[in-house]
Structure formats: C-alpha cells, structure tokens
N, C-alpha and C positions, 0 to 999 in steps of 0.2 A: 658399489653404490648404484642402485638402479636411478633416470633421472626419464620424468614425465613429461612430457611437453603437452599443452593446453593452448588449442586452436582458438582460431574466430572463431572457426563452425561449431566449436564445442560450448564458447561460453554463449553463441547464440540459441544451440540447443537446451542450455542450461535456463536461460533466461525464458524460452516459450516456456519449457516445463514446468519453470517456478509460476507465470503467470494463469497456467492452465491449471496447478493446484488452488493456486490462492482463488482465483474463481470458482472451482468447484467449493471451498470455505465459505463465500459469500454468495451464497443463496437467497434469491427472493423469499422473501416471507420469515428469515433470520433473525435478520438485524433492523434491515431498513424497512419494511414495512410496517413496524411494529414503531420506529426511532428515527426521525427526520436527523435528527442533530446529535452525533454521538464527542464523546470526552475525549481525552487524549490517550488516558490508558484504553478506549477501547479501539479507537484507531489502529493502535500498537499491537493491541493482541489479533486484531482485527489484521492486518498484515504484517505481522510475525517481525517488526522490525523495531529497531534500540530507540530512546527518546532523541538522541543525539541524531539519529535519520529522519525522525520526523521532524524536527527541530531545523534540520536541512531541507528537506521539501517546503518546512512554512518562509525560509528565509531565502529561495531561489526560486518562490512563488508555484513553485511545481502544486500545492495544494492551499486554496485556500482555507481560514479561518477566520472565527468571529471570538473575541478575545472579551466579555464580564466581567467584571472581577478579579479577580485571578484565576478564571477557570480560562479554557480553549474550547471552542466546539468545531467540527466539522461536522458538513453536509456529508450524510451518505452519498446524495447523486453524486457530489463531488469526485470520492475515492471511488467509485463506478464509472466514472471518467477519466480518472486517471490511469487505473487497470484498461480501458478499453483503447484510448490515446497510445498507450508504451506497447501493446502487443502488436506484435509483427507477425 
C-alpha cells in the first residue's frame, strides 16, 4: 500500500493553480461586460463550484447577493473581487 502525504506547499500550490485557471475562464468581454448581474446557475458554472458552496459564500458573506423573488443575482464586479481578494 503506497501512502501520499499532501503539504501546505502543495495545497497552496493547488489553490494559485485553481485561481489562475478560473481567471483565465473569466475574461473581460465574456460574461461581465455584456451582464452586470448574473443568476446562480451562472455563478456556479461561472466558478465550477456545487449550489451547496455557493450557498456557503452567501451565508458567511464571503459573496454578496441581491435576492427577487425567488431568483439570486450577483454582481459580476463582485466574484471579480473575490477571485482577486483570495489570491495569494
């Protein structure tokens, strides 16, 4: 039985990676220049992550939202801020 061990330095390095991808995803002129205010599925597709994390960012304020109806909207600048806040 082979057994892996997984550093700081490794899930640090994991963590630039992930944010350097997902920035190159969210390009000027994509999403947010065309869409001040996106939905929840597109937040989600928009950073690759489950309803139940977004769901966690709206409830530990890490992202705000503006709540209608029963829809969600976020700001694009928003999730632009929080990509640029979390990278190290």
């Amino acid at each position: 039985m082979n057994v892996e061990l997984i550093t700081k330095e490794d899930l640090k390095q994991f963590k630039n990676e992930m944010l350097t991808e997902m920035k190159q995803l969210i390009k000027p002129g994509s999403v947010g220049q065309s869409k001040q205010w996106l939905k929840s599925y597109e937040v989600r597709k928009l950073l690759n992550i489950s309803p139940g994390t977004l769901q966690n960012l709206r409830i530990n304020g890490t992202l705000r939202y503006t709540k209608i109806g029963g829809l969600l909207y976020y700001k694009y600048e928003d999730i632009i801020s929080l990509l640029e806040d979390n990278a190290k």
